[in-house]
N, C-alpha and C positions, 0 to 999 in steps of 0.2 A: 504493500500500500504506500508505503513513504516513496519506496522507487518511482512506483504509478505518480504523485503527486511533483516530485525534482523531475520527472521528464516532463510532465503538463505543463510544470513552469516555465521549463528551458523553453518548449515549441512557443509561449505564448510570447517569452522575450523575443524572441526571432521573428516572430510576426508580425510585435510592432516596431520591432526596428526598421525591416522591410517595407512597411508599409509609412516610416519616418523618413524613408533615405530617399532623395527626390531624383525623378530616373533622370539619365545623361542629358542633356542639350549640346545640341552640335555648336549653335552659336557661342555658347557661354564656352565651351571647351575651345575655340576659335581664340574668346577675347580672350582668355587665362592666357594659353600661348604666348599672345602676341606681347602680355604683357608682361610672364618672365622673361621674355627674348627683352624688350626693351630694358627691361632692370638690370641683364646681365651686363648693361653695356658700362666701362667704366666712366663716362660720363654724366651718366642716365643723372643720377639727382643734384650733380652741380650745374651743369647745362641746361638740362629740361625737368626742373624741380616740378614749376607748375603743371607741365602736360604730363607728367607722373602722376602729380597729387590728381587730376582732373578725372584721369584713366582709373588710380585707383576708386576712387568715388561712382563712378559710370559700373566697374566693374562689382562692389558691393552691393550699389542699389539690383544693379541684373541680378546676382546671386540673391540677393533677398525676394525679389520677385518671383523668381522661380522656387525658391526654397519654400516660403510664405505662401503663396498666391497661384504659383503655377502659370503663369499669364503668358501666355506663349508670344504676343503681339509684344509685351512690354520688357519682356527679356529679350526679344533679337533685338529691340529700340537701343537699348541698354548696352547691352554686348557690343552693338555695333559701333556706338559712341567710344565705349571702351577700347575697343579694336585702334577705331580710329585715333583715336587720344593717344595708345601707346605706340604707334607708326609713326605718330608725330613725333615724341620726346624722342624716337631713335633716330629720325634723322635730324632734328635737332643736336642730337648726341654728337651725332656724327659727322654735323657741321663745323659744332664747336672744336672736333679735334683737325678739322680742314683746317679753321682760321687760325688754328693754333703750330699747324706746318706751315703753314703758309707764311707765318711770321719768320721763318727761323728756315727756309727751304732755298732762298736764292735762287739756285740756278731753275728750279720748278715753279718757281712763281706765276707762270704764266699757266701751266698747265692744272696749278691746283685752284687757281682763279676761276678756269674754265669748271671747272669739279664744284665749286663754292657756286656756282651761276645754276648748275643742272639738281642741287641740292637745294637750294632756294626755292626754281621755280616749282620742284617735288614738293616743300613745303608749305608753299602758295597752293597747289594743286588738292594736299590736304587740308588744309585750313577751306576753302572753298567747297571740301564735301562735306564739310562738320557742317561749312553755313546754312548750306542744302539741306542737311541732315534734320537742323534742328527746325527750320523754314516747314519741312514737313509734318515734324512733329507739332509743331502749332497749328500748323492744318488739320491734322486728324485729331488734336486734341478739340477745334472747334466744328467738327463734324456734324457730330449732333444739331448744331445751331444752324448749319447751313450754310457756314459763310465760303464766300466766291472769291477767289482770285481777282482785283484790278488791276487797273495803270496804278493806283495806291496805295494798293496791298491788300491785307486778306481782310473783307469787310462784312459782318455779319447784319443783316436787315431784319428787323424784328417790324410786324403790320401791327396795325392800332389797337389791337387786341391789349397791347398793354394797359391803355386808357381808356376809359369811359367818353362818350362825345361832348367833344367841347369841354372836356376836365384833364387836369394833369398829374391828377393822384392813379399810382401806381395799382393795379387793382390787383388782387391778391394773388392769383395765378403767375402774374406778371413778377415775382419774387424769384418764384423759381428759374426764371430765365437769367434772373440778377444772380443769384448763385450758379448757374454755372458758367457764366462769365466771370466770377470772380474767383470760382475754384482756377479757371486757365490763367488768370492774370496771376494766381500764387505761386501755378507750376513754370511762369513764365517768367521771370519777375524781373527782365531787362527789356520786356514791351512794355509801350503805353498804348493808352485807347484815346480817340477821340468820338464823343459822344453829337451827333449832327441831329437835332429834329427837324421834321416837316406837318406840312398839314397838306391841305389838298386847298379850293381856290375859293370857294365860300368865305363869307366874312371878309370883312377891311384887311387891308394888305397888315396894319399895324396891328391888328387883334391878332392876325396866324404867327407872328413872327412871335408877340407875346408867348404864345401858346407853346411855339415849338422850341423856345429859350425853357420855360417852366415845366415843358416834356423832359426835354435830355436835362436838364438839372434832376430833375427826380430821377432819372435811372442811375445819374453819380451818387445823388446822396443815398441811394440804394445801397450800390457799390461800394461807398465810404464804410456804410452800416455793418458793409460784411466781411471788411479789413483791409480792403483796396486803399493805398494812400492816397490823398487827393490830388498829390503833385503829378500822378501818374496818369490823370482825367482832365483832359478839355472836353469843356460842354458850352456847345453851340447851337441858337435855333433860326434855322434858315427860312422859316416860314414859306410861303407857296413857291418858293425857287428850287428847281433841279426837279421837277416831274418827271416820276416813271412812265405815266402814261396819262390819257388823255382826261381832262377831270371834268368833261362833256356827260359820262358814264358814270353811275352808282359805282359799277366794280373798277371803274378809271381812280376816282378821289379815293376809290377805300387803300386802292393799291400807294396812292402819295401821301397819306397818310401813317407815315413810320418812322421809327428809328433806327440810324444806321449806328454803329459801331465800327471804327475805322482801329485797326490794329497798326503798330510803328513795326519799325524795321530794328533791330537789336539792339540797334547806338539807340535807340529811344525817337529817332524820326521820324516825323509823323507827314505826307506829303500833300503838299495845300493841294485844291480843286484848279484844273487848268481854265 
């Protein structure tokens, strides 16, 4: 009987160990790689401290996502940053020991210059798929919402549904859309937004403009409510300027009747209307 009970226990410890141990991922075994190869390198954390530290960070969040969560979309996202991150710090690595012959090389000088040029534009060429990278990642993090690609940038259109007619209190379904604009602005947190109201062409030119300044302020002070800092929100109302369509038509004004959200570019730039 006590045998019968030490083997029950053994099989139950293995079961949930097994059932604890999170199965392989290709991508996550990918970034690890990439980024012992970069650590071995002996310049790795005087040269490229911070694309270390960035790779390290990309590479924990992936392993906790998968560990945690299992998220199959938000570990390749992850890993793949990480990948990237530590291809950068080694050729950075690897820079720094070029500019470091190249000081002290003479008669190669011209050749290790040529080497320093083709290592540059490689880490231009990296740096440029991080931007890509992350460019993405703010697109599919505003998925859900809808937003579109412009000449602009990526801009989400929320219709009047926010508002009640002719009022500029935020009606209560209308929160949820403010959370999750502000959960991406958390995980984003080197974009700004620009908040644009409109109305459609009823009413004095100077009542829509009122209206659509008192629209998109209520969707910042929304925002603000929910952690967004306020430095990070312009809130403009443009009143019956920029129709989507014709406001001849009930479903024309209902359509110019919105709020846009206009998201910046990394540096925090936000690009005016041409």
């Amino acid at each position: 009987m006590t045998l019968f009970r030490y083997t029950t226990a053994g099989v139950i410890v293995l079961l949930a160990a097994c059932q604890t141990t999170p199965r392989p991922n290709a991508s996550l075994k990918e970034a690890r790689q990439a980024y012992a190869t970069a650590s071995l390198h002996p310049r790795a954390e005087l040269a490229a401290a911070n694309e270390m530290s960035k790779a390290k960070q990309a590479l924990d969040r992936a392993e906790q996502a998968w560990r945690e969560r299992g998220n199959e979309d938000e570990t390749r996202h992850l890993a793949y940053l990480a990948y990237r991150r530590a291809q950068a710090a080694q050729l950075l690595a690897e820079q720094s020991v070029q500019e470091e012959r190249l000081q002290s090389a003479g008669a190669d000088r011209e050749r290790l210059r040529a080497n320093m040029s083709q290592l540059e534009a490689a880490s231009a060429r990296q740096q440029a798929a991080l931007a890509d990278q992350r460019a993405d990642s703010l697109a599919l993090a505003l998925e859900r919402l809808k937003a579109q690609q412009t000449d602009r940038g990526l801009v989400v259109t929320l219709g009047d549904v926010l508002f009640a007619t002719d009022e500029s209190r935020l009606q209560p379904g209308a929160l949820r859309t403010a959370q999750e604009l502000a959960n991406v602005l958390e995980k984003h947190p080197k974009h700004r937004v620009r908040i644009e109201g409109f109305t459609d062409a009823r009413g004095s030119e100077a009542h829509n403009l009122r209206l659509s300044m008192r629209r998109a302020q209520a969707l910042k002070s929304a925002l603000v409510s929910l952690g967004v800092a306020p430095d990070r929100i312009d809130a403009e109302g443009l009143g019956e300027a920029h129709p989507v369509a014709s406001n001849r038509t009930e479903a024309g004004r209902q359509q110019n009747r919105r709020v846009e959200v206009l998201f910046s570019d990394e540096a925090g730039q936000l690009k005016p209307r041409s």
